[in-house]
DOMARRO-439382 format. One record per residue (C-alpha): x, y, z. Coordinates in pm, 1 decimal, decimal comma, always signed. Layout:
BEGIN
@px X py Y pz Z
...
***
This chain:
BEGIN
@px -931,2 py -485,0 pz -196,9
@px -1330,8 py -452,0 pz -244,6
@px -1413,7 py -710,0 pz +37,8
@px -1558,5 py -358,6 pz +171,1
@px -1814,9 py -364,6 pz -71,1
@px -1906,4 py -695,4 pz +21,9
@px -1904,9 py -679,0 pz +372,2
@px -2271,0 py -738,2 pz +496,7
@px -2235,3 py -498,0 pz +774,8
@px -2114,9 py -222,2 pz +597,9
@px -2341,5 py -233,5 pz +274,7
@px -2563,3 py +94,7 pz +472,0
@px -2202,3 py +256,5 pz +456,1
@px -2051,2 py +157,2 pz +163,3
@px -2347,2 py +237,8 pz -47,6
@px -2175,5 py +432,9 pz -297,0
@px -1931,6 py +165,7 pz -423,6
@px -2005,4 py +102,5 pz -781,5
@px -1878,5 py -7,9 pz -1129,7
@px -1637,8 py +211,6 pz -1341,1
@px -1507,0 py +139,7 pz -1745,8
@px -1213,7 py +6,2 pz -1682,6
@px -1119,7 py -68,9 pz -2062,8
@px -939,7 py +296,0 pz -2118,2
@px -653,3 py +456,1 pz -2004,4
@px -434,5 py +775,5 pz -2087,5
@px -361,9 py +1090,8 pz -1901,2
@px -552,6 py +1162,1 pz -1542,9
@px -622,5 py +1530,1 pz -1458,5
@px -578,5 py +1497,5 pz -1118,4
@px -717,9 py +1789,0 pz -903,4
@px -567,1 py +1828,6 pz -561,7
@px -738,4 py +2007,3 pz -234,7
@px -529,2 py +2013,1 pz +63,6
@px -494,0 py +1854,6 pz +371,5
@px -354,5 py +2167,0 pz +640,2
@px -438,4 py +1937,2 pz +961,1
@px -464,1 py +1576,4 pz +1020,1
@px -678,7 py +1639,4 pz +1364,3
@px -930,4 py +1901,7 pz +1191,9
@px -972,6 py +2181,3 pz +1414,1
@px -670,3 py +2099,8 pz +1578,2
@px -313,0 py +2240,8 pz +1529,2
@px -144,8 py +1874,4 pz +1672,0
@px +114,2 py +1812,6 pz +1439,7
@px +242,0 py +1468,7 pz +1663,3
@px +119,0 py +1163,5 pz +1649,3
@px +290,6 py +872,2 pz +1789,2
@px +609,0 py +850,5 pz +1603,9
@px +468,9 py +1009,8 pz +1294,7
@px +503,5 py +1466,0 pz +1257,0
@px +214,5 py +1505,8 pz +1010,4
@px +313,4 py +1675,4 pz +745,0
@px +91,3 py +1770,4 pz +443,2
@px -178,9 py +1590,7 pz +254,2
@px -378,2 py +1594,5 pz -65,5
@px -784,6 py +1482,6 pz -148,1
@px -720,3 py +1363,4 pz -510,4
@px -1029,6 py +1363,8 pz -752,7
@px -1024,9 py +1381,5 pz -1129,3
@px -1269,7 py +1381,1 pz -1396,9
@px -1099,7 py +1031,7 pz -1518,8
@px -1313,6 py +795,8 pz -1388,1
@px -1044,4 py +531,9 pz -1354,8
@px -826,2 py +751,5 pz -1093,9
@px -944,5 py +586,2 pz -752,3
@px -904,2 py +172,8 pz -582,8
@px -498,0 py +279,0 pz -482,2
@px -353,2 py +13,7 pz -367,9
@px +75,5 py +67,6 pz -397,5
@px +287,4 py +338,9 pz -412,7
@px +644,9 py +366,7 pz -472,4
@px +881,9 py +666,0 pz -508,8
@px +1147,8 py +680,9 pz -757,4
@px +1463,5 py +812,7 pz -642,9
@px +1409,7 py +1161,4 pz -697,6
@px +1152,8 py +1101,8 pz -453,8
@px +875,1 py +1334,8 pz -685,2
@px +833,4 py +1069,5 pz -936,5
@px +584,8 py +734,6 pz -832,1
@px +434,0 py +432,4 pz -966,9
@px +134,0 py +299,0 pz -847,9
@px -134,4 py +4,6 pz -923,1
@px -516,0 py +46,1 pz -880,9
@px -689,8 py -288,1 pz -805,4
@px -940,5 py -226,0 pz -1124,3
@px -575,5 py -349,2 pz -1275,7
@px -420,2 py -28,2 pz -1345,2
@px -108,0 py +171,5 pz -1338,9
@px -108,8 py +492,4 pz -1191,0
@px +224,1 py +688,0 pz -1272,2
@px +293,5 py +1099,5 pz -1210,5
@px +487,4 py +1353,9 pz -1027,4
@px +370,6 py +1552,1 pz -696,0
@px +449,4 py +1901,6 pz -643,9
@px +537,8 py +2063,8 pz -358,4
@px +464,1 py +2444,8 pz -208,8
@px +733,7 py +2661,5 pz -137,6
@px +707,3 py +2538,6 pz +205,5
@px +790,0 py +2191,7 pz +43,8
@px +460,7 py +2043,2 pz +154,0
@px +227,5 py +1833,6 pz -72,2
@px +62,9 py +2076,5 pz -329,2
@px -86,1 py +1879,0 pz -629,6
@px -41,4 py +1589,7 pz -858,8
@px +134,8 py +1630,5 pz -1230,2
@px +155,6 py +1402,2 pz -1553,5
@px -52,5 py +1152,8 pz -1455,9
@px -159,1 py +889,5 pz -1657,8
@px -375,1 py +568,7 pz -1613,0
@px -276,4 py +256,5 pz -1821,6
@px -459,5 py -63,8 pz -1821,8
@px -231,0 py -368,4 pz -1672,6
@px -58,0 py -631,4 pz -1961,5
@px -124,0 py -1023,3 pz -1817,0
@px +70,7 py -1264,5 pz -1947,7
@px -105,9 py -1334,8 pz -2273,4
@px -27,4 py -995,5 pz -2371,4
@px -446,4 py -895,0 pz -2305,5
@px -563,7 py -661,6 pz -2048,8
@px -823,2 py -796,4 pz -1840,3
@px -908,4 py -466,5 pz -1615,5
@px -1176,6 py -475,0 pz -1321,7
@px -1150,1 py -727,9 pz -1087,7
@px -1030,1 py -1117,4 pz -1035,8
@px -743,4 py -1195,5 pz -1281,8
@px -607,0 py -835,7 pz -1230,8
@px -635,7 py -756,3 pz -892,7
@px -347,4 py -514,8 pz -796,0
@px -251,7 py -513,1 pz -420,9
@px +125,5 py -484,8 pz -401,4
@px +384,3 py -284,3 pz -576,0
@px +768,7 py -293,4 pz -529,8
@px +1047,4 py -141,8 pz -729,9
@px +1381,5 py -390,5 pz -777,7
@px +1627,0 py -265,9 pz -1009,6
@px +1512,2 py -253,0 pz -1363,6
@px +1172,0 py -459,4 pz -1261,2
@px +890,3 py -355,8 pz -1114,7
@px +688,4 py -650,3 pz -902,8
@px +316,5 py -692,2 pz -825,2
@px +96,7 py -901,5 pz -629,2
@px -176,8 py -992,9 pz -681,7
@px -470,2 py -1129,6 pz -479,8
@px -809,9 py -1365,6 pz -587,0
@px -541,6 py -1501,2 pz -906,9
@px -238,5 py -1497,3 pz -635,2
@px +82,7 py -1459,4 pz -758,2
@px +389,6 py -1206,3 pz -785,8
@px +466,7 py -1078,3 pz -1154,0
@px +787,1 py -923,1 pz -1280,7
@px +758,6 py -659,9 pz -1550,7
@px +1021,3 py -476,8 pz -1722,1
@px +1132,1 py -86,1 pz -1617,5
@px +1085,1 py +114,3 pz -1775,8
@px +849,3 py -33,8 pz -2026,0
@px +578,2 py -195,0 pz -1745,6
@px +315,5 py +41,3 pz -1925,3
@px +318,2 py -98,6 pz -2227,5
@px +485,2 py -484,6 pz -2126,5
@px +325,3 py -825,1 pz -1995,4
@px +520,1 py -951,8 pz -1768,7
@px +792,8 py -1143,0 pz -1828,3
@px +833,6 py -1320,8 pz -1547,0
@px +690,6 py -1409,9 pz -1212,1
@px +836,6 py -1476,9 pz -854,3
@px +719,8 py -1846,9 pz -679,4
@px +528,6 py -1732,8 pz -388,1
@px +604,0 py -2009,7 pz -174,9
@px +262,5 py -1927,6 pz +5,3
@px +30,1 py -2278,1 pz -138,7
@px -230,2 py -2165,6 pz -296,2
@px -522,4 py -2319,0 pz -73,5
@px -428,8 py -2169,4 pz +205,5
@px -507,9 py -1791,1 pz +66,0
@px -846,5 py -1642,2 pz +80,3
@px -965,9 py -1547,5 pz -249,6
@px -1023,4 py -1182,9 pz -193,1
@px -738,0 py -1133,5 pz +154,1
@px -400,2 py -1253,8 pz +12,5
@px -118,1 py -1099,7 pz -113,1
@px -146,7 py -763,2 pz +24,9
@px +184,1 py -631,2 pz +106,0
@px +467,2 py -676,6 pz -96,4
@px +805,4 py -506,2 pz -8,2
@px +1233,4 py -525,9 pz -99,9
@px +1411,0 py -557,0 pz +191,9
@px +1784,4 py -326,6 pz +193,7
@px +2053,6 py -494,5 pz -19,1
@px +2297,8 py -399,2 pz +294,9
@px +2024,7 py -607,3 pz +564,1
@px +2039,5 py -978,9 pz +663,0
@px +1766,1 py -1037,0 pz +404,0
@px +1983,3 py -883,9 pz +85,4
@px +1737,2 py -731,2 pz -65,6
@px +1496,4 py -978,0 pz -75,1
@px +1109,5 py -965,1 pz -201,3
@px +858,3 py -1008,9 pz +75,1
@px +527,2 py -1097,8 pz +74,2
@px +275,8 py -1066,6 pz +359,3
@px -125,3 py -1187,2 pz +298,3
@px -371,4 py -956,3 pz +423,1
@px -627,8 py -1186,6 pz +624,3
@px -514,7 py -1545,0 pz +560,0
@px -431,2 py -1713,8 pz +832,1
@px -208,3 py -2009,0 pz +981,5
@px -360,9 py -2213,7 pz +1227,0
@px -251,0 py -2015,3 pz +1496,1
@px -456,7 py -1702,9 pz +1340,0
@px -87,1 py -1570,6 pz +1257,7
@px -111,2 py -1376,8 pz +892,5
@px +53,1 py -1595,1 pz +629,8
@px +390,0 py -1430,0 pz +467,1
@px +723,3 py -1538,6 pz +328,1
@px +1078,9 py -1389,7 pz +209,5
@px +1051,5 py -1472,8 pz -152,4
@px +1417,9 py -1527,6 pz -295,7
@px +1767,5 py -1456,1 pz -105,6
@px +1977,6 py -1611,8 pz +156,5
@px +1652,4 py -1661,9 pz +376,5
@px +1435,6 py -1795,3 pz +113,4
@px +1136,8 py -1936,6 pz +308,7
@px +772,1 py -1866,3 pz +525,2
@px +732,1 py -1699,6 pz +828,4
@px +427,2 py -1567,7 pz +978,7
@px +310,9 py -1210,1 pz +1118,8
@px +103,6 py -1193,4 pz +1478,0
@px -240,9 py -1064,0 pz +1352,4
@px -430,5 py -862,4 pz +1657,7
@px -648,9 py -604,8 pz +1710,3
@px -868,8 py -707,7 pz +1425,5
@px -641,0 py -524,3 pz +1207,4
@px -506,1 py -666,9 pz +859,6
@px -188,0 py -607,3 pz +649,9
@px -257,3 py -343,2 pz +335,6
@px +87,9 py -290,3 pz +310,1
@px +479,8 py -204,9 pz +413,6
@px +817,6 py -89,1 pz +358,6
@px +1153,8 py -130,2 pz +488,1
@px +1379,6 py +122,2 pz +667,7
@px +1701,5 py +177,5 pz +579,9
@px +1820,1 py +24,9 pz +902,4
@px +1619,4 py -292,8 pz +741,7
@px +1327,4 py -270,1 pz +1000,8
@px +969,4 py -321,4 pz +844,1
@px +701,1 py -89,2 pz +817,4
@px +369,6 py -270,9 pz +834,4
@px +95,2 py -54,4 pz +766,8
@px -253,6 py -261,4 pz +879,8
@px -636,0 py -85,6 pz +862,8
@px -964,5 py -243,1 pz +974,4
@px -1321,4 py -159,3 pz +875,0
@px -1593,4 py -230,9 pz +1100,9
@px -1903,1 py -120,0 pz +1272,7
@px -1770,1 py -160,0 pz +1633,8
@px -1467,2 py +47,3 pz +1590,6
@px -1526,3 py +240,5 pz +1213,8
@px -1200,3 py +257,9 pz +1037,0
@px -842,9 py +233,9 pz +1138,8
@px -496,0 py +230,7 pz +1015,7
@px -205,0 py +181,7 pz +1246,5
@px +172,9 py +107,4 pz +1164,8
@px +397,6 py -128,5 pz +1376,5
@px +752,2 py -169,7 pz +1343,9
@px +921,5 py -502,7 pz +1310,6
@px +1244,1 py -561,1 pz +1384,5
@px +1426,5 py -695,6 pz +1042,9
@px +1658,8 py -945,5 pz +1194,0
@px +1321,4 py -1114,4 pz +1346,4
@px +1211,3 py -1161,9 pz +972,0
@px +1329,5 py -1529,6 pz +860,7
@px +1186,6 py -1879,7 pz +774,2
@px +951,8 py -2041,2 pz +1033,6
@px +945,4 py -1713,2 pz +1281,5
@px +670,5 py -1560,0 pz +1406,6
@px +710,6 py -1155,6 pz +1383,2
@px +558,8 py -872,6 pz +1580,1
@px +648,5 py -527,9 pz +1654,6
@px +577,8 py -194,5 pz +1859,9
@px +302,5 py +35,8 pz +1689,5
@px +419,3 py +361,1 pz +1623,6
@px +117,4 py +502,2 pz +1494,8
@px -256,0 py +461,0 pz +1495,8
@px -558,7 py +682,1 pz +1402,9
@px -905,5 py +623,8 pz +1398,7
@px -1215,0 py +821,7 pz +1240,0
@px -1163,8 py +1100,5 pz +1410,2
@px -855,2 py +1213,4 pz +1207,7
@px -778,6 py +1293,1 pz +817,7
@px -807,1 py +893,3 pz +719,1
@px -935,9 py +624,6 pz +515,7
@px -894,6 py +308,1 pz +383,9
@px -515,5 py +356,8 pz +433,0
@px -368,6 py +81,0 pz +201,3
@px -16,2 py +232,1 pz +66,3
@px +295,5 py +330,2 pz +199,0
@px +608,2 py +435,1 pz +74,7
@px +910,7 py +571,0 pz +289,5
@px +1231,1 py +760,3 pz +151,0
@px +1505,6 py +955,3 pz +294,9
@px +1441,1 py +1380,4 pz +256,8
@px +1710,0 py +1604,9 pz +204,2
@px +1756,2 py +1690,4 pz +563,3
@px +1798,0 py +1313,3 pz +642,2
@px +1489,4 py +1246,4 pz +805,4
@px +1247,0 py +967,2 pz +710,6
@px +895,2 py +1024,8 pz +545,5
@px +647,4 py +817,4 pz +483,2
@px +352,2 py +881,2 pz +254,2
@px +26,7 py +683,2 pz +276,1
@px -228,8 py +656,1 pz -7,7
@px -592,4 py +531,2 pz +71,4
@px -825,4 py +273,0 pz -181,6
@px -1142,7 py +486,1 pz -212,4
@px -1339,8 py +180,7 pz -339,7
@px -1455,7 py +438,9 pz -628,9
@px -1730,7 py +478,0 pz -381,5
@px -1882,4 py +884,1 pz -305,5
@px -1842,4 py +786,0 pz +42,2
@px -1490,8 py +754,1 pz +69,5
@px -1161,7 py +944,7 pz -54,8
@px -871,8 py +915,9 pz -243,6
@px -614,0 py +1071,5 pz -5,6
@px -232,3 py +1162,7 pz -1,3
@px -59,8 py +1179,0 pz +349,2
@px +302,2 py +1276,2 pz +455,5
@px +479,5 py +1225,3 pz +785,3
@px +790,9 py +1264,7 pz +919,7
@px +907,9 py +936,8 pz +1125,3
@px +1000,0 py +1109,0 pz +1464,9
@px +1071,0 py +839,3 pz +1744,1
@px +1018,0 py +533,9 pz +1665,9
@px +1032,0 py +356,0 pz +2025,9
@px +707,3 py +585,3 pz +2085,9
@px +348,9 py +382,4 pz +2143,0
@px +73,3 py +544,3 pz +1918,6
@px -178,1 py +823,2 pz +2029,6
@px -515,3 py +816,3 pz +1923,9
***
């Protein structure tokens, strides 16, 4: 999402965005400095419903490594896929401390996106990464400016056009060229929505100023809508095992600087024609380890708790970061602090 770039009243800020070759790929050297304290200068470990964790400042001297959009874990919860919006695929390993917190990045490598005439087309419009979800042997992506949901094969989505897509119900006209198809998630196989693909735009709107979304295939095939407030837009989500959503939204602007909160949304409120909100469980501002937050993954740790990892689009700008967060998802019926 580089509507950052664009943005005339952040250009002073946003200075440092720029080009990178996008035409390359192959192994990422990914150093890692870490994150002790989300509050610097602070020992604060709680924050709304999240128990900060750990987190990483990624930089490597492969200029492609930066613009994270998705992350997903695979089930040995160490192993991720990921999709830059410079139409990338960012796959590796983290590694933990003996304390089990986030300690580096390993066997990383950066592969240009396949379209469906079997060409890459890396940088921006045709390719435009936003959404990642895993589904059995597929892995799906959205895709904003050229908006649609592709299927590719796993494993094999390295090397693979896809080989199918997913109708995304959404029409066409009513997404905004550069604030569509955001979010994508799969709802649990065991919830209402039986593992469904969901889709929720990022800043296009119904007429009610409601973000635009829809369940993509299932029992409850069909469009719904999300309550946008707070100036804050969809950059992404996941569902709970419980089959509650996960929406995690971020705003960029000069009268409150950046943002990234996370509400929870019931999952039997998600069906055609409703109109979904939910509690926020978490919010930061500026004054805390952030940035453009637009990832999240959650998965279950060996002690059965939840945690959540973010990931945050750095724009490949030298003002912003490439960053790695992990929380613990404490209670959930808390409101955020700031």
């Amino acid at each position: 999402m580089k509507r950052l770039c664009r943005a005339t009243m952040l250009v002073m800020l946003l200075a440092g965005c720029g080009s990178v070759d996008t035409s390359e790929g192959g192994p990422a050297d990914i150093h890692a400095t870490a994150i002790s304290a989300f509050k610097p200068g602070s020992e604060q470990t709680r924050f709304g419903a999240l128990e900060f964790l750990g987190g990483l400042e990624l930089s490597s001297g492969n200029a492609l490594l930066g613009a994270l959009s998705a992350i997903r874990f695979r089930p040995d919860q160490r192993h991720f896929v990921s999709v830059l919006d410079t139409g990338h695929w960012l796959t590796g390993a983290i590694e933990r401390d003996e304390d089990g917190r986030l300690k580096g990045i390993v066997d990383a490598h950066i592969m240009p996106m396949i379209d469906r005439l079997s060409e890459t087309d890396a940088g921006k419009g045709a390719m435009d990464a936003e959404g990642l979800a895993l589904r059995g042997n597929h892995v799906l992506v959205s895709y904003e400016q050229n908006h649609r949901v592709d299927i590719y094969p796993d494993p094999g989505f390295e090397t693979s056009p896809p080989d199918g897509s997913i109708p995304i119900l959404i029409p066409k006209r009513q997404l905004r060229a550069n604030r569509s198809l955001e979010a994508l998630m799969i709802a649990p196989q065991s919830s209402p929505l039986a593992g469904a693909a969901v889709i929720v735009a990022e800043r296009s709107l119904d007429d009610q100023g409601n973000m635009l979304a829809a369940i993509l295939d299932g029992p409850l095939k069909g469009r719904f809508t999300v309550r946008h407030s707070d100036d804050f837009d969809a950059s992404d989500g996941v569902f709970l095992p419980d089959g509650d959503l996960l929406l995690l939204e971020r705003r960029f602007d000069l009268a409150h600087g950046i943002g990234v909160r996370i509400r929870r949304i019931a999952g039997g409120d998600i069906k055609p024609d409703a109109v979904v909100d939910g509690n926020v469980i978490f919010q930061a501002g500026s004054n805390l380890q952030i940035d453009n937050m637009e990832g999240l993954d959650a998965f279950r740790a060996a002690d059965g708790t939840i945690h959540l990892i973010m990931v945050s689009d750095d724009n490949h700008s030298i003002l912003q970061r490439s960053l790695m967060l992990e929380f613990r998802l404490r209670d959930e019926n808390l409101v955020s602090q700031k």
